[in-house]
C-alpha positions in Angstrom: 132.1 42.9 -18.6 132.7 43.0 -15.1 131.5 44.6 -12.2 133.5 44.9 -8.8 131.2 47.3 -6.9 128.9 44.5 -5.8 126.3 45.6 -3.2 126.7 49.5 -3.9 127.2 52.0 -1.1 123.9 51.1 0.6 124.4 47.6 0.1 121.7 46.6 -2.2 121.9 44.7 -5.0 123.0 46.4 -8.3 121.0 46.9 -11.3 121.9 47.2 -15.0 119.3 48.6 -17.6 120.1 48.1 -20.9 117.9 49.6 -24.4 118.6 46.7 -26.4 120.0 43.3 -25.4 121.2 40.7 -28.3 122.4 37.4 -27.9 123.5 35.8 -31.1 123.7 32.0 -31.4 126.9 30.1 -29.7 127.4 33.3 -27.2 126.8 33.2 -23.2 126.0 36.0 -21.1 127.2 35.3 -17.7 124.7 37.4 -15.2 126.8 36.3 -11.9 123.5 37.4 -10.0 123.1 40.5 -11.6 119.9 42.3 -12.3 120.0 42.7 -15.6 117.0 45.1 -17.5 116.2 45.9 -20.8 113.4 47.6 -23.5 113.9 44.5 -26.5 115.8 41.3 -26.1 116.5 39.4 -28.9 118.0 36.0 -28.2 119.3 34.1 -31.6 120.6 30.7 -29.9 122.6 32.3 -26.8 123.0 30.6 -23.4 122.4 32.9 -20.2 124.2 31.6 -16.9 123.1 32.5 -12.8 120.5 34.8 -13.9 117.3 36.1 -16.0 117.2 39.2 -17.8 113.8 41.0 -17.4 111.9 43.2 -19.2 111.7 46.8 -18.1 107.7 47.6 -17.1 106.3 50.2 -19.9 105.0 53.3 -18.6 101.4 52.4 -19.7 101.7 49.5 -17.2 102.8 51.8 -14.4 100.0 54.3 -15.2 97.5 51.4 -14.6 98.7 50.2 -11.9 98.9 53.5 -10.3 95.4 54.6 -11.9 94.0 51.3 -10.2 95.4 52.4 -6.9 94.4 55.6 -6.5 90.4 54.1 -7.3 90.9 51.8 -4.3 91.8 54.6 -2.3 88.9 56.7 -3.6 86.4 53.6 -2.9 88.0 53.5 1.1 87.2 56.8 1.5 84.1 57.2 0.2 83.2 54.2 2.4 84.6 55.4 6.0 82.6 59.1 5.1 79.3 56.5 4.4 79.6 55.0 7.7 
């Protein structure tokens, strides 16, 4: 695979997200500086070059993240109406 367009239009890096990402034994993924995404990675013995693959976030993690921001904001408020 390659990819030419690097930088896209605004000049930020590119991004690939991928479902399912296998690597069987003896093969090399070349990233090249990609980002490089994915749901389940399964790596059987393969070598990866200039580069991690990472795991996409799940949206549980998102919604406690998110959940755990908005209570911060909540506790702010509450205190600058106390004061």
């Amino acid at each position: 695979m390659h990819n030419n367009h690097r930088g896209g239009a605004a000049g930020d890096n590119e991004a690939l997200y991928v479902g399912a990402l296998t690597l069987q034994a003896g093969s090399t993924l070349d990233l090249n500086g990609l980002h490089l995404y994915y749901m389940t990675f399964d790596n059987y013995g393969g070598t990866i070059l200039n580069g991690s693959p990472e795991a996409i976030p799940e949206p549980a993690t998102m919604l406690l993240v998110g959940s755990g921001l908005a209570g911060l904001v909540g506790v702010a408020r509450r205190r600058r109406r106390d004061a």
